[in-house]
C-alpha positions as CSV (number, residue, x, y, z in Angstrom):
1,X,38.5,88.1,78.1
2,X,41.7,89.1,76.2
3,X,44.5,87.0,75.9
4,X,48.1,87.2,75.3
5,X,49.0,84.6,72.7
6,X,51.7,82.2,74.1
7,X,54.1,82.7,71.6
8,X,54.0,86.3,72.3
9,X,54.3,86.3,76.0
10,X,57.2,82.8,75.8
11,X,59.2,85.6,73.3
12,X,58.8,88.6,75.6
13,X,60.1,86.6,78.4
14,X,62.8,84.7,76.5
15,X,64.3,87.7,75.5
16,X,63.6,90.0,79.0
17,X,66.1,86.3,80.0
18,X,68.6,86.9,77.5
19,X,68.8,90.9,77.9
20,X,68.8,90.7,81.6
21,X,71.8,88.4,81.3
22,X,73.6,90.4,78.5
23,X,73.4,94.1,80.9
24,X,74.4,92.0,84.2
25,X,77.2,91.8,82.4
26,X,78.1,94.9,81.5
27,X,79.9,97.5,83.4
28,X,77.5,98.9,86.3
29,X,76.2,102.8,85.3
30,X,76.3,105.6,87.5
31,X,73.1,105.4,89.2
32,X,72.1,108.0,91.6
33,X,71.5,105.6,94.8
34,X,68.8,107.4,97.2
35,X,68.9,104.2,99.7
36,X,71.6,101.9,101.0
37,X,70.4,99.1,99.6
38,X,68.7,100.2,96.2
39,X,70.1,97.6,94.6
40,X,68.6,95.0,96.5
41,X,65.4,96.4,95.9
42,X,66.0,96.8,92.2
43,X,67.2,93.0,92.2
44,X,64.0,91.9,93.8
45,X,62.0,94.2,91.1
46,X,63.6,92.9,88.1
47,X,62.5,89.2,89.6
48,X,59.6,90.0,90.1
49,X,58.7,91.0,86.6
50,X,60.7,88.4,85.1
51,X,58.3,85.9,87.1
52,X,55.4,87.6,85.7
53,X,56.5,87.8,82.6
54,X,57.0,83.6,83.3
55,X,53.6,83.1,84.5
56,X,52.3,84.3,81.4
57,X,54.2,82.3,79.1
58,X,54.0,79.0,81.1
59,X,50.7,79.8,83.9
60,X,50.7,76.1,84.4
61,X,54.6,75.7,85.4
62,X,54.6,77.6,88.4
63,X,57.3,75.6,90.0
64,X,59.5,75.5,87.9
65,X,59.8,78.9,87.2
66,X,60.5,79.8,90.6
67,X,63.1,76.9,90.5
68,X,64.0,78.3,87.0
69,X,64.6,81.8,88.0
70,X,66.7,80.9,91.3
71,X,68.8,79.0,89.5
72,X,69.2,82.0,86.3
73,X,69.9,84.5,89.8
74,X,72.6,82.4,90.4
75,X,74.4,81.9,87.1
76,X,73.9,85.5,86.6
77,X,76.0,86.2,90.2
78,X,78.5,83.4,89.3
79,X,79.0,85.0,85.4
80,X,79.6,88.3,87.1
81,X,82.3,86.9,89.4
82,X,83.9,86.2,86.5
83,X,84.3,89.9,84.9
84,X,86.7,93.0,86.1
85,X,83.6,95.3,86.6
86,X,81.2,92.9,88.7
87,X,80.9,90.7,91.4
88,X,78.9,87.9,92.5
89,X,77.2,88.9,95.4
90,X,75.0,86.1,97.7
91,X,72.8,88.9,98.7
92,X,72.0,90.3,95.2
93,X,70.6,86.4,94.5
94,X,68.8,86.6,97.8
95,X,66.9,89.9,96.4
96,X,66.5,87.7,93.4
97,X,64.7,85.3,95.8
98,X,62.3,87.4,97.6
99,X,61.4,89.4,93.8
100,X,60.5,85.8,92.7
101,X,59.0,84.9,96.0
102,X,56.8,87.8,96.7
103,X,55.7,87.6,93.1
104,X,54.8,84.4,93.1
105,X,51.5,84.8,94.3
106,X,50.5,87.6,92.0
107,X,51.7,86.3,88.9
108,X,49.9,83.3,89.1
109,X,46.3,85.6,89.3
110,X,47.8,87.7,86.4
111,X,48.6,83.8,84.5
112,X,44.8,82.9,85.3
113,X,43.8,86.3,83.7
114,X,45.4,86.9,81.2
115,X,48.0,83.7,80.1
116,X,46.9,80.7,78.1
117,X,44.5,78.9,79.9
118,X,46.0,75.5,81.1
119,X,42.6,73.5,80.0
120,X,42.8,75.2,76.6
121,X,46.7,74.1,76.3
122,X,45.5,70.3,77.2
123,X,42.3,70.2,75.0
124,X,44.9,71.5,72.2
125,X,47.1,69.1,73.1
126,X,44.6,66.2,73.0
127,X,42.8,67.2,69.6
128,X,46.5,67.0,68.0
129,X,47.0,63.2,69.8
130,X,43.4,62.2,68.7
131,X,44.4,62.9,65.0
């Protein structure tokens, strides 16, 4: 069954963290908005890759992902009240929330699949204590 290494898949999402942050910050495109509330959904997308993305790097850290990622929603809303362009917006986190939420379940089949195998992490980790 292929793998992703964990180095790989802790870098991709370490730096999908960082350039998420770095463009919430920016000033907001032009976007051609077909729905009211495309933002919302594009908010709750963006979660729910990042927890992927999560799942994969740390498929036995479930929890604290989720807790993780709530908490980077709302520094992300707070950092934006703080520009001239943005604002933090209570409902953008929410769409945060239900990406991450609605995810959740998903990621942690895609984390079974595909992410390192928690019993191959702790087998590694008692070979190195055993030394």
């Amino acid at each position: 069954m292929l793998r992703i290494p964990p180095a790989l898949s802790r870098g991709l999402f370490i730096f999908a963290l960082v350039a998420v942050f770095w463009l919430a910050l920016q000033p907001a495109p032009d976007v051609v908005q077909v729905v009211s509330w495309q933002d919302k959904i594009e908010h709750a997308v963006l979660f729910a890759v990042l927890m992927v993305l999560g799942s994969l790097a740390w498929p036995d850290r479930m929890p604290q992902l989720v807790l993780g990622l709530l908490a980077y929603g709302a520094a992300m809303e707070v950092a934006q009240s703080f520009t001239d362009y943005r604002f933090g917006d209570l409902w953008d986190w929410v769409a945060d929330a239900i990406g991450v939420l609605l995810a959740a379940i998903p990621a942690r089949l895609l984390a079974a699949r595909f992410g390192t195998p928690p019993a191959l992490a702790s087998s590694t980790a008692g070979a190195r204590n055993q030394a």
